[in-house]
C-alpha positions as YAML, in Angstrom:
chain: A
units: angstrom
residues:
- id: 1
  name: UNK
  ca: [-3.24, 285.64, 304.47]
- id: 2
  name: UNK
  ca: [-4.97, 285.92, 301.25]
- id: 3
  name: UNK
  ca: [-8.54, 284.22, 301.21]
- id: 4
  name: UNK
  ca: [-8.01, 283.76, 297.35]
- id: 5
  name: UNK
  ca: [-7.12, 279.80, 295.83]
- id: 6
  name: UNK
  ca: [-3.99, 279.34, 294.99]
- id: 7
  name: UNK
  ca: [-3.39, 276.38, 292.69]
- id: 8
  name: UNK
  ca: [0.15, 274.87, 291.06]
- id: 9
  name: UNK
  ca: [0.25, 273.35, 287.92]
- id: 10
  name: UNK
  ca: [3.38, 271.86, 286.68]
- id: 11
  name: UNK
  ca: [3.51, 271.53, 282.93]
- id: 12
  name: UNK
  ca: [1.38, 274.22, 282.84]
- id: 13
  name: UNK
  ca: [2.74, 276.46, 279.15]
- id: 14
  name: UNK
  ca: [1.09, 273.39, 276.60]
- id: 15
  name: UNK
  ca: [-1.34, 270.56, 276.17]
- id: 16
  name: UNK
  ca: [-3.26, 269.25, 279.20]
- id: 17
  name: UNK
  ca: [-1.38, 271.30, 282.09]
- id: 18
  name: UNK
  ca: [-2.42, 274.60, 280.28]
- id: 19
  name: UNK
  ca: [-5.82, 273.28, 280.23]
- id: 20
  name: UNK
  ca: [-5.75, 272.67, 284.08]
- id: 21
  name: UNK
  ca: [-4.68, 275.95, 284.97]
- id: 22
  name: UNK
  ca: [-7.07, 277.35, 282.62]
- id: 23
  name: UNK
  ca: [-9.99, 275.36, 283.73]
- id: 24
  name: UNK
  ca: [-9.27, 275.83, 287.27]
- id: 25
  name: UNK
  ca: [-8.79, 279.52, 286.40]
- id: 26
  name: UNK
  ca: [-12.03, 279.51, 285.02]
- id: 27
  name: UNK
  ca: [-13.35, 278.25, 288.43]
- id: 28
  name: UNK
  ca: [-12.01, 281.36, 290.51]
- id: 29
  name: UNK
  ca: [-8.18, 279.63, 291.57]
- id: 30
  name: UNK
  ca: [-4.88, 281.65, 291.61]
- id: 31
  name: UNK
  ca: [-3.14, 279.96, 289.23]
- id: 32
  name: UNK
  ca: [0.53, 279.26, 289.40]
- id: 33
  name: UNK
  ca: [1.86, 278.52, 286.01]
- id: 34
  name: UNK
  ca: [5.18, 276.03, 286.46]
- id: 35
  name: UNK
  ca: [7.42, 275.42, 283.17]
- id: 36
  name: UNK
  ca: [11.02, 275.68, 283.11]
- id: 37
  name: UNK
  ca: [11.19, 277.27, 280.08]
- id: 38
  name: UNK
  ca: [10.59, 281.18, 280.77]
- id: 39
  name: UNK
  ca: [9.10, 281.79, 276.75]
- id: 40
  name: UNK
  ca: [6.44, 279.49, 276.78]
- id: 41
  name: UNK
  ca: [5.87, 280.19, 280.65]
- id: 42
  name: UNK
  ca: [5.29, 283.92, 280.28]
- id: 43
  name: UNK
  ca: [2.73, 283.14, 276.89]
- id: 44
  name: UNK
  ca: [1.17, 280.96, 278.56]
- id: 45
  name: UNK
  ca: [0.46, 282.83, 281.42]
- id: 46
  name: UNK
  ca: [-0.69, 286.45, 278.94]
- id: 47
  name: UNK
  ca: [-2.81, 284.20, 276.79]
- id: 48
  name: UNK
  ca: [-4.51, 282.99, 280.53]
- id: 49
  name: UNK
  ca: [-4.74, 286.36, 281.64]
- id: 50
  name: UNK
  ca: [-6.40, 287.50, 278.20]
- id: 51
  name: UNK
  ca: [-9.07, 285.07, 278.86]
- id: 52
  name: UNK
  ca: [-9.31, 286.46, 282.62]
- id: 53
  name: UNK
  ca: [-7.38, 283.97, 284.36]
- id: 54
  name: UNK
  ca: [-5.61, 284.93, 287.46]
- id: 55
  name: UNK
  ca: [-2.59, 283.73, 286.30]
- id: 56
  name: UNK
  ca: [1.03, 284.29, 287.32]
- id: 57
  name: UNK
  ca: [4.38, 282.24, 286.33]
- id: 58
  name: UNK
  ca: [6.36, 279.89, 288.33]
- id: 59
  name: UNK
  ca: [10.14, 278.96, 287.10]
- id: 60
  name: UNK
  ca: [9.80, 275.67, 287.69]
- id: 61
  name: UNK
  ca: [12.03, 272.65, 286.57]
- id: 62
  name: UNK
  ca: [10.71, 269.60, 288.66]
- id: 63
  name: UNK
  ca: [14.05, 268.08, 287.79]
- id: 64
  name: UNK
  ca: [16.18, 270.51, 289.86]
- id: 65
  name: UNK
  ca: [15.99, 270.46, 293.76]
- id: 66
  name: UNK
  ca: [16.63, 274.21, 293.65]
- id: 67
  name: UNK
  ca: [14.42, 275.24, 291.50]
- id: 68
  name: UNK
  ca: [11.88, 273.53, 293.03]
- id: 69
  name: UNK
  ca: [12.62, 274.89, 296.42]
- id: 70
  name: UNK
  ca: [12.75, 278.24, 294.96]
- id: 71
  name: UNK
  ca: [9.14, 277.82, 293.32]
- id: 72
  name: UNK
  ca: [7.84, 276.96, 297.33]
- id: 73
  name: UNK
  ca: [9.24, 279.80, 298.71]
- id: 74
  name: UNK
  ca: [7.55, 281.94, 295.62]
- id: 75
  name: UNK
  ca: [4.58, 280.82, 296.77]
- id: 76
  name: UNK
  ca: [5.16, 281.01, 300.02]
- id: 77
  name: UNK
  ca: [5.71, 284.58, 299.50]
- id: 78
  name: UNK
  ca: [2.94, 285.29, 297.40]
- id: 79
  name: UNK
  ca: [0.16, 283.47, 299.26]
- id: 80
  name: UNK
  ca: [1.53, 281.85, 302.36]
- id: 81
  name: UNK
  ca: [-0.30, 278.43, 301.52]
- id: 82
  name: UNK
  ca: [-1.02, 276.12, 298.02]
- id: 83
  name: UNK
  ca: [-4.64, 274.64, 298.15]
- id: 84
  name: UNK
  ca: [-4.14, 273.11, 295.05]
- id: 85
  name: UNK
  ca: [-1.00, 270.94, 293.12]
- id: 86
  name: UNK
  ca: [-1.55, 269.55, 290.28]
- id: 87
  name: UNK
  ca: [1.79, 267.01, 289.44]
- id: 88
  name: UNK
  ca: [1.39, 267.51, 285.30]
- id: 89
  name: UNK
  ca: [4.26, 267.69, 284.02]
- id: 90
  name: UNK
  ca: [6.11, 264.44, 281.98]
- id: 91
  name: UNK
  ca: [8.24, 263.10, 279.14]
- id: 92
  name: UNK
  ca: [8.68, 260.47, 276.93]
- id: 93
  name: UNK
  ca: [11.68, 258.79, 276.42]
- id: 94
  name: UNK
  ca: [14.12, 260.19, 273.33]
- id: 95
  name: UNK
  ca: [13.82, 256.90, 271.59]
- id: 96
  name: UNK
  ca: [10.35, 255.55, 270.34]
- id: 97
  name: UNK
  ca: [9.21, 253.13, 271.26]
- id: 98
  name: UNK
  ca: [10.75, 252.69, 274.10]
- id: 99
  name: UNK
  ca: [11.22, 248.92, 274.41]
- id: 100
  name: UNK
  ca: [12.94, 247.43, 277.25]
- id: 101
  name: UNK
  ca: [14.97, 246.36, 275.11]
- id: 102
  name: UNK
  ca: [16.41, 249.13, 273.68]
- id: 103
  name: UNK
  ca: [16.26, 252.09, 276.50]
- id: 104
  name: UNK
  ca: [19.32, 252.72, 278.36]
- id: 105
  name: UNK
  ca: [19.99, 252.89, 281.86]
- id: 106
  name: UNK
  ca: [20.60, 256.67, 280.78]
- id: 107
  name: UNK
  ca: [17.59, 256.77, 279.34]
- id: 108
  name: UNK
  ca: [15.54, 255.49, 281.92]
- id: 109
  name: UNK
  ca: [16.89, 257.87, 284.63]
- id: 110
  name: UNK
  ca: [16.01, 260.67, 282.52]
- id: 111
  name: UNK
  ca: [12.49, 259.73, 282.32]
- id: 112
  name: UNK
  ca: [12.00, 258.81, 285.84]
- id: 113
  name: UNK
  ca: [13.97, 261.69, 287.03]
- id: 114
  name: UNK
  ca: [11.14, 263.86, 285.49]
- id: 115
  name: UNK
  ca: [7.81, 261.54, 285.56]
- id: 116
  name: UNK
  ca: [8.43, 260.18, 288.95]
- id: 117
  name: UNK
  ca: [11.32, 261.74, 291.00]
- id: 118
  name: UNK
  ca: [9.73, 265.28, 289.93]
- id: 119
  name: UNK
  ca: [6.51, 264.27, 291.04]
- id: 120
  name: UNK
  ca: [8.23, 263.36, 294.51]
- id: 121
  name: UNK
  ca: [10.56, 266.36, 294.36]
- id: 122
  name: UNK
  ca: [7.73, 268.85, 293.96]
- id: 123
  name: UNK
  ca: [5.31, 267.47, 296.61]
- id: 124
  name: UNK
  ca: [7.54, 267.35, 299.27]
- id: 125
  name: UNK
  ca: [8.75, 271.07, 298.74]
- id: 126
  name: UNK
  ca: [5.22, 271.73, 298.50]
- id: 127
  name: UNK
  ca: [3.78, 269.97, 301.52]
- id: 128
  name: UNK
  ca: [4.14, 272.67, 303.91]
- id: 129
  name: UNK
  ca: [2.42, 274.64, 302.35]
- id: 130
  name: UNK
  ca: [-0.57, 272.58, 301.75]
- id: 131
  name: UNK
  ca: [-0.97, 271.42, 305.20]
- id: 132
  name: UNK
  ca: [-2.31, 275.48, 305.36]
- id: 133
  name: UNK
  ca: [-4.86, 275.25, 303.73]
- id: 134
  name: UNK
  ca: [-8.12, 274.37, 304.80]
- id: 135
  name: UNK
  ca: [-8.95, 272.10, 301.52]
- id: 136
  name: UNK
  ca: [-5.62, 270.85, 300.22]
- id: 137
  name: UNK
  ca: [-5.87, 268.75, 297.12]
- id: 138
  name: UNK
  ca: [-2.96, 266.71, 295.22]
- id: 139
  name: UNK
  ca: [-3.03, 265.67, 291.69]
- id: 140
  name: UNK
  ca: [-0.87, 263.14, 289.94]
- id: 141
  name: UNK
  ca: [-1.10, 263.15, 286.24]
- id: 142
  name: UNK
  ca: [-0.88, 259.04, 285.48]
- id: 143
  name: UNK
  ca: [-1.97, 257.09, 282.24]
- id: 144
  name: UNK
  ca: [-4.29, 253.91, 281.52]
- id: 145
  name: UNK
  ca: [-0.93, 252.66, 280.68]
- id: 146
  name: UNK
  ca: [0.40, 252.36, 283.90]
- id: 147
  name: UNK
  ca: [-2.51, 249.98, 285.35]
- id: 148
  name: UNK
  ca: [-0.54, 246.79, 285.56]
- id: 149
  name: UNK
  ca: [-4.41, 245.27, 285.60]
- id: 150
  name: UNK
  ca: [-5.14, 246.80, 282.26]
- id: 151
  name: UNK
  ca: [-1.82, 245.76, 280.80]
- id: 152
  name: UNK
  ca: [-2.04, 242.22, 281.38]
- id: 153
  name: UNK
  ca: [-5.98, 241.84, 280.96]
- id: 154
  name: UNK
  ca: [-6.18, 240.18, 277.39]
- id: 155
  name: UNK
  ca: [-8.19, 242.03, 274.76]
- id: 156
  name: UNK
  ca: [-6.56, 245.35, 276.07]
- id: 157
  name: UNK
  ca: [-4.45, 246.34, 273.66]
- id: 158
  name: UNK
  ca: [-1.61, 249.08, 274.35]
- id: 159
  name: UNK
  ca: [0.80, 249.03, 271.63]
- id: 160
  name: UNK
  ca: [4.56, 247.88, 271.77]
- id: 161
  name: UNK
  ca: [6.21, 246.67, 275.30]
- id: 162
  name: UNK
  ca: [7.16, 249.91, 276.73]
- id: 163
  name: UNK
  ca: [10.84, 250.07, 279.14]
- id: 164
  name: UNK
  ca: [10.23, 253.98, 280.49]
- id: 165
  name: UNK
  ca: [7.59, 255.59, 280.04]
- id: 166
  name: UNK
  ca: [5.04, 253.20, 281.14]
- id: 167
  name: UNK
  ca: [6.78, 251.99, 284.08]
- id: 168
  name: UNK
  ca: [7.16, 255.53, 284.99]
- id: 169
  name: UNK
  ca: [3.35, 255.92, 285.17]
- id: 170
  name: UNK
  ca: [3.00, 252.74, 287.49]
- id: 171
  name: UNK
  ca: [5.41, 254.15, 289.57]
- id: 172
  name: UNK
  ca: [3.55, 257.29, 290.12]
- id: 173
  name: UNK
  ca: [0.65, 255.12, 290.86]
- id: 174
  name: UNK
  ca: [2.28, 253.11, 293.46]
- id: 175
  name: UNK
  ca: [3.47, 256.35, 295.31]
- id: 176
  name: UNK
  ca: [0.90, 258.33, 295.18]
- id: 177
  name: UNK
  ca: [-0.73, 255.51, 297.50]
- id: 178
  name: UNK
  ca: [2.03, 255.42, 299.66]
- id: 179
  name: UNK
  ca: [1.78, 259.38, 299.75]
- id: 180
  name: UNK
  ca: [-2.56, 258.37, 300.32]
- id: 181
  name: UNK
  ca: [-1.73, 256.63, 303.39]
- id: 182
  name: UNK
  ca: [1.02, 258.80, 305.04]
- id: 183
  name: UNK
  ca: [-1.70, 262.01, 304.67]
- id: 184
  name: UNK
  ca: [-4.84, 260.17, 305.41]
- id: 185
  name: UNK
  ca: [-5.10, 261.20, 308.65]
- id: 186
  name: UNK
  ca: [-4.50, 264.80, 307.61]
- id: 187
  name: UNK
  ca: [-7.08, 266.89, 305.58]
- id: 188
  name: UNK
  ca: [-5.28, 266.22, 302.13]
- id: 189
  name: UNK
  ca: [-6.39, 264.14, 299.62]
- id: 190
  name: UNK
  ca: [-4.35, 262.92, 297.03]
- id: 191
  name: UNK
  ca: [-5.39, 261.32, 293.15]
- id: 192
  name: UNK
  ca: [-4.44, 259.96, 290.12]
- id: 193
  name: UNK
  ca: [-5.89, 261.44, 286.95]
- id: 194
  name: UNK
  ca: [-5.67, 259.03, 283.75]
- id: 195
  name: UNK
  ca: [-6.63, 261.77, 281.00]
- id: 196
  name: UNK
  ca: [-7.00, 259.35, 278.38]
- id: 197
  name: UNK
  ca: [-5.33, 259.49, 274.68]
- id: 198
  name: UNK
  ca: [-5.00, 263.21, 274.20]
- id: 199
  name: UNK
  ca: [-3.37, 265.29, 271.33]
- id: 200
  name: UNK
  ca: [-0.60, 265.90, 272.76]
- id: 201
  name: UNK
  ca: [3.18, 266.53, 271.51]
- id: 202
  name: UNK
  ca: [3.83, 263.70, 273.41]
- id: 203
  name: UNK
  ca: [2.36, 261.44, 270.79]
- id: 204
  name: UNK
  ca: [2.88, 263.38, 267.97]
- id: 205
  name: UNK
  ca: [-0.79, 264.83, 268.46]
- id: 206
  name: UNK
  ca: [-1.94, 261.33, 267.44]
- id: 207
  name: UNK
  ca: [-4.53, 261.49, 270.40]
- id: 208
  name: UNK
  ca: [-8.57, 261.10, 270.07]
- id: 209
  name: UNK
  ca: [-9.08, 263.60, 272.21]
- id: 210
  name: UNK
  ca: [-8.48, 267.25, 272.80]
- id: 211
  name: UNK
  ca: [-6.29, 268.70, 275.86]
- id: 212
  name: UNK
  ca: [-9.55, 270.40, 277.42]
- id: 213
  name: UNK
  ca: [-11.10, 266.59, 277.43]
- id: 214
  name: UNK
  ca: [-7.62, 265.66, 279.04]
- id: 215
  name: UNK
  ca: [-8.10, 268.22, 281.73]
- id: 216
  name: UNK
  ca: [-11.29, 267.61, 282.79]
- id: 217
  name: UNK
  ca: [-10.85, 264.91, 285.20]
- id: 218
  name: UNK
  ca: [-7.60, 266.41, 286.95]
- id: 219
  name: UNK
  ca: [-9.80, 269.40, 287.27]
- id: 220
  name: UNK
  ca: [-12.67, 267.11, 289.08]
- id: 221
  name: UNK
  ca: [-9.89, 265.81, 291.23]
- id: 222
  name: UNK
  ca: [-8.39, 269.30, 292.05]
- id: 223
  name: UNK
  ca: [-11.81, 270.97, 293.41]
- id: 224
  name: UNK
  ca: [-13.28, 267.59, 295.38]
- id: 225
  name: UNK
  ca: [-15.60, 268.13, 298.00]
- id: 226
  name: UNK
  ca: [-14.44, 267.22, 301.98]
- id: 227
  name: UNK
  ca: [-16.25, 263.73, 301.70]
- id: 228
  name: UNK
  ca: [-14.41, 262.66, 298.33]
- id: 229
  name: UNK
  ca: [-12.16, 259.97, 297.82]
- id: 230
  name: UNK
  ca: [-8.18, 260.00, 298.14]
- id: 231
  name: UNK
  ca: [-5.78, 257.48, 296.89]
- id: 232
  name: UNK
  ca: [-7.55, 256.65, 294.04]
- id: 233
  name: UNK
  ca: [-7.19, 256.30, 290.46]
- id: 234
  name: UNK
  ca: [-9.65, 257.70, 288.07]
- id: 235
  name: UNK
  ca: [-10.34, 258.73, 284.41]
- id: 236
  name: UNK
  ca: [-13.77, 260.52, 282.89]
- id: 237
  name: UNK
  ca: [-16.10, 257.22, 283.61]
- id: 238
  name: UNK
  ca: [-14.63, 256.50, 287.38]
- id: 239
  name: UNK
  ca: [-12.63, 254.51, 288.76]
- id: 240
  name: UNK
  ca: [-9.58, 252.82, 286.82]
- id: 241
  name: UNK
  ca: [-8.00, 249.36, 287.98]
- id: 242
  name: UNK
  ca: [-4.74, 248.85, 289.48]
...
């Protein structure tokens, strides 16, 4: 077996998840480059390797039980264990905002199926593999805007009611504690990263900050130390409320 870090990133070709794999690049990981689409996977992972990344591309389409089993046994392959997975990759709903009001049961599937189902899909297949390594880390990619504390604290203002998308980021919250206390007997630890507003396509590249500012704290989360939390929820100042 390979004494090299391997790390998955799903997302990984744009915005924050390409920021991920580069930063943890950066820090010495093998870095696994999911995307479904195979253009922006494979320029992604060239414009990594051009800045000396050790980068490689995973077909990856969190939404797709097959794929996803087929980007496991890729990596099983390749390095016989994952000591890092980073769960970036998300969507907004096709209608904006997306009020309760106006999303669609349709609708709401599709973003869940990605945001939340995805997140499940790909852990699971990648579990095995983790429980290899000797410092296995998990990553969840959440928001601010799925703190059901922040949302009903008055002052804190979010914008419009939001049907999918937020929900979507409370759910990943709520499992990723369930996930916290099924592993926390094991030696994986498990997080929530809130990257903040980021320029993102996602919001139209409205965001305050830049991707790299985005990545930062999933990157913290990815490379904790033995003695570091799990189950927790943090952004670039700490801890974030429930």
């Amino acid at each position: 077996m390979s004494e090299k870090t391997y790390a998955l990133v799903t997302g990984a070709n744009k915005g924050i998840g390409y920021e991920i794999a580069a930063g943890l690049g950066a820090l010495g990981h093998v870095v696994g480059v999911g995307a479904r689409n195979e253009q922006r996977r494979d320029d992604a992972v060239a414009k990594l390797r051009a800045a000396g990344v050790d980068a490689f591309g995973v077909p990856l389409d969190v939404t797709d039980d097959a794929s996803v089993a087929a980007a496991a046994e890729l990596l099983r392959e390749r390095a016989g264990r994952l000591d890092v997975l980073v769960n970036n990759a998300g969507i907004i709903a096709d209608v904006w905002p997306d009020s309760p009001s106006v999303i669609t049961p349709a609708i709401l599937r599709s973003v869940l199926d990605t945001n939340v189902l995805g997140v499940v899909r790909v852990t699971n297949a990648m579990l095995p593999l983790l429980r290899r390594s000797a410092h296995p880390r998990i990553v969840n990619q959440s928001s601010h805007l799925g703190s059901l504390t922040l949302q009903t604290t008055p002052g804190v203002e979010f914008g419009p009611g939001s049907g999918a998308y937020t929900p979507s980021k409370t759910f990943v919250n709520a499992i990723t504690v369930q996930y916290a206390k099924e592993l926390r007997d094991t030696t994986i630890k498990i997080n929530i990263s809130c990257p903040g507003y980021v320029a993102t396509d996602l919001n139209g590249f409205q965001g305050t900050s830049t991707p790299a500012d985005g990545a930062a704290i999933a990157i913290r989360l990815a490379t904790l130390p033995d003695d570091g939390p799990t189950g927790g929820m943090f952004d670039a100042d700490g801890v974030v409320p429930w």
